[in-house]
KOLKE-419619 format. One record per residue (C-alpha): y negated, z, x negated; residue in one letter; residue number from 0. Coordinates in steps of 0.2 Angstrom, whole numbers, plus 5000, padded with zeros to 4 digits. Each point is the difference from the previous one (the first is absolute). Layout:
<site c2="Y" c3="Z" c1="X" type="a" seq="NUM"/>
...
***
This chain:
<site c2="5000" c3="5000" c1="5000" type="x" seq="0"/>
<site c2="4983" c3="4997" c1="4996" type="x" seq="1"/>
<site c2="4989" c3="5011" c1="4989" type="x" seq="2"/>
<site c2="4987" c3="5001" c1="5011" type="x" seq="3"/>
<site c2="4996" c3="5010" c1="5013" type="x" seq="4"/>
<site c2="5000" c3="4989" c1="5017" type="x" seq="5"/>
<site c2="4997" c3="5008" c1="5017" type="x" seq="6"/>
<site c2="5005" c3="4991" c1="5017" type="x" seq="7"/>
<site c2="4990" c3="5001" c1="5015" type="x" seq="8"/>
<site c2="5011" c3="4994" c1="5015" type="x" seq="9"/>
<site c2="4995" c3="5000" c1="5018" type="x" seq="10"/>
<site c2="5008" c3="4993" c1="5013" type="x" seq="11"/>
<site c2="4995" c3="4981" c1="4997" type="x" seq="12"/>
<site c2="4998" c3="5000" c1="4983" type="x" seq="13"/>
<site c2="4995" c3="5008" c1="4985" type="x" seq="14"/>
<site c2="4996" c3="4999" c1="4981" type="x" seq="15"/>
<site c2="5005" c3="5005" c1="4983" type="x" seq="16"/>
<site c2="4988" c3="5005" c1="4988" type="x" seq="17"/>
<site c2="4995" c3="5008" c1="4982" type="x" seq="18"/>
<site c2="4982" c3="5004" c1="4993" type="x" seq="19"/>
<site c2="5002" c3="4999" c1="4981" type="x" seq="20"/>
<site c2="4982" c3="5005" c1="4990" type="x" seq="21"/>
<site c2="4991" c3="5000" c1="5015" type="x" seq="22"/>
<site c2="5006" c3="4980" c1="5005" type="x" seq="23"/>
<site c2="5010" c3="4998" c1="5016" type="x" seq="24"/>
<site c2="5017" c3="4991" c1="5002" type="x" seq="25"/>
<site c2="5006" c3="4994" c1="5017" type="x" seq="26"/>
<site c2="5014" c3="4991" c1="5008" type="x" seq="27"/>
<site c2="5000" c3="5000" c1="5020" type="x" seq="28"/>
<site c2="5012" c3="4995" c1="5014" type="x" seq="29"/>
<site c2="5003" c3="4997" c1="5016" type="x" seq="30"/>
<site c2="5016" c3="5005" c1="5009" type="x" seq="31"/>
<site c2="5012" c3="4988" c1="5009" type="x" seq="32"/>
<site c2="5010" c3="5009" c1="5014" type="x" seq="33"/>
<site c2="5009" c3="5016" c1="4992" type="x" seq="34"/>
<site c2="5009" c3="4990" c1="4988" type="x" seq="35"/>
<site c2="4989" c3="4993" c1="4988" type="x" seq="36"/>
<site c2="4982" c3="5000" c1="4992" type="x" seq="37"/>
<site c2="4990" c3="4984" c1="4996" type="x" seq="38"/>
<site c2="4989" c3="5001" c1="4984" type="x" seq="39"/>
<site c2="4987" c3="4992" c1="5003" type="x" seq="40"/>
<site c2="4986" c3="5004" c1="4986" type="x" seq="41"/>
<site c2="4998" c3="5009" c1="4983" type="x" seq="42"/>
<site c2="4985" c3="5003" c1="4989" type="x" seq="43"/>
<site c2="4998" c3="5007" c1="4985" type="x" seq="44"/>
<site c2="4983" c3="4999" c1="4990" type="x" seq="45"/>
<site c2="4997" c3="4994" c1="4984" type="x" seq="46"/>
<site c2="5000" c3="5015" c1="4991" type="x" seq="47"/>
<site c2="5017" c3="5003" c1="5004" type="x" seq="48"/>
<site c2="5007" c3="4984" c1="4996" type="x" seq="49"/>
<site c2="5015" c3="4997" c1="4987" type="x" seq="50"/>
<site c2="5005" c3="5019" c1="5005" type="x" seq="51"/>
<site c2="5013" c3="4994" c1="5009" type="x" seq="52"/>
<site c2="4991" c3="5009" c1="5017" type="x" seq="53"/>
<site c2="5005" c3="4986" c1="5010" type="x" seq="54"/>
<site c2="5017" c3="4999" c1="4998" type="x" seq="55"/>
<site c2="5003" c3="5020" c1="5003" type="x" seq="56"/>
<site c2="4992" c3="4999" c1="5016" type="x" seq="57"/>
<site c2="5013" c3="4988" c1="5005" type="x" seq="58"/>
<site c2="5012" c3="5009" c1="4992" type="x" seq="59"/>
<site c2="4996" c3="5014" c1="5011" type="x" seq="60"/>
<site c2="5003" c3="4990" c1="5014" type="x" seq="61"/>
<site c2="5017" c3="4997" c1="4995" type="x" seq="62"/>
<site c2="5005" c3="5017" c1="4997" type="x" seq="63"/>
<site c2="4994" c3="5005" c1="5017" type="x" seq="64"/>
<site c2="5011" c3="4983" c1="5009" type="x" seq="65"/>
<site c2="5013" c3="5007" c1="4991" type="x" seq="66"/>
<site c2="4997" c3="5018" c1="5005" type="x" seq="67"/>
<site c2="4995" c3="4998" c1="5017" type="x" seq="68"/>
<site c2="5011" c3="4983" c1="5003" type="x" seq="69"/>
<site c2="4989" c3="4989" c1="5005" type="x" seq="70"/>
<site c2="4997" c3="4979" c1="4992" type="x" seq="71"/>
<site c2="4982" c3="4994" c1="4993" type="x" seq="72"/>
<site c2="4993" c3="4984" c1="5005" type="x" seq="73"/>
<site c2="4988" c3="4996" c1="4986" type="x" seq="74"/>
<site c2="4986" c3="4990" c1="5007" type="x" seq="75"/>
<site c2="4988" c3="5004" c1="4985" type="x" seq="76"/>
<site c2="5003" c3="4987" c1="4985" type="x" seq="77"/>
<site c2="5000" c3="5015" c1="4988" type="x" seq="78"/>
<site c2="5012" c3="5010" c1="5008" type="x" seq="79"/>
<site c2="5013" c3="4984" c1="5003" type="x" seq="80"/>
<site c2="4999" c3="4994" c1="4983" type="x" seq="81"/>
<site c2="5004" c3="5018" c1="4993" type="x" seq="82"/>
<site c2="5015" c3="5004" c1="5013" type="x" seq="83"/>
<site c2="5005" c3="4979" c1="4993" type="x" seq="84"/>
<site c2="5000" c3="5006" c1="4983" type="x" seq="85"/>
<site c2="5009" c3="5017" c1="5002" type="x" seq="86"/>
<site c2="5019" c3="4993" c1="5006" type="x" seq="87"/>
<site c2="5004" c3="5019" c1="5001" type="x" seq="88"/>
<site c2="4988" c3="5002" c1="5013" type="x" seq="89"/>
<site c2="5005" c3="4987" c1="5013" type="x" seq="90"/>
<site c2="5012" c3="5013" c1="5011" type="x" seq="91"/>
<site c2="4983" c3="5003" c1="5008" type="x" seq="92"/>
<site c2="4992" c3="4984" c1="5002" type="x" seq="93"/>
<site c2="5001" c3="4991" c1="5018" type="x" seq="94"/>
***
């Protein structure tokens, strides 16, 4: 698991993952599908952050909750579906 420390907020439509690193805020938010899945559909993390590998532990966060909670992603963000693409490990949880 990540190094960082990632909070969830989840309500009952959707929710977001996020960290604060030096005072820059990360963020990855979704929107759920029925009970069954969550579609990601936007993540940000500012340039002060970059190369930090933020982006990708915010997804991973995801994953471990899907796992968890048994529920699939759908990842609508191109960030987020090009990370879950290059993680073969992580496809249990990809819809």
């Amino acid at each position: 698991m990540s190094e960082f420390d990632i909070t969830r907020d989840d309500g009952p439509t959707g929710g977001r993952y996020s960290v604060t690193i030096d005072g820059h805020a990360a963020e990855m938010t979704y929107s759920r599908a029925g009970t069954s899945r969550i579609i990601i559909d936007h993540t940000e993390v500012p340039e002060a952050l970059r190369g930090m590998k933020v982006g990708k532990a915010l997804v991973e966060a995801a994953v471990m909750d899907a796992r968890r909670e048994a529920f699939k992603i759908i990842p609508l963000c191109p960030f987020a579906k090009a990370t879950l693409e290059k993680t073969p490990e992580w496809q249990d949880v990809v819809q």
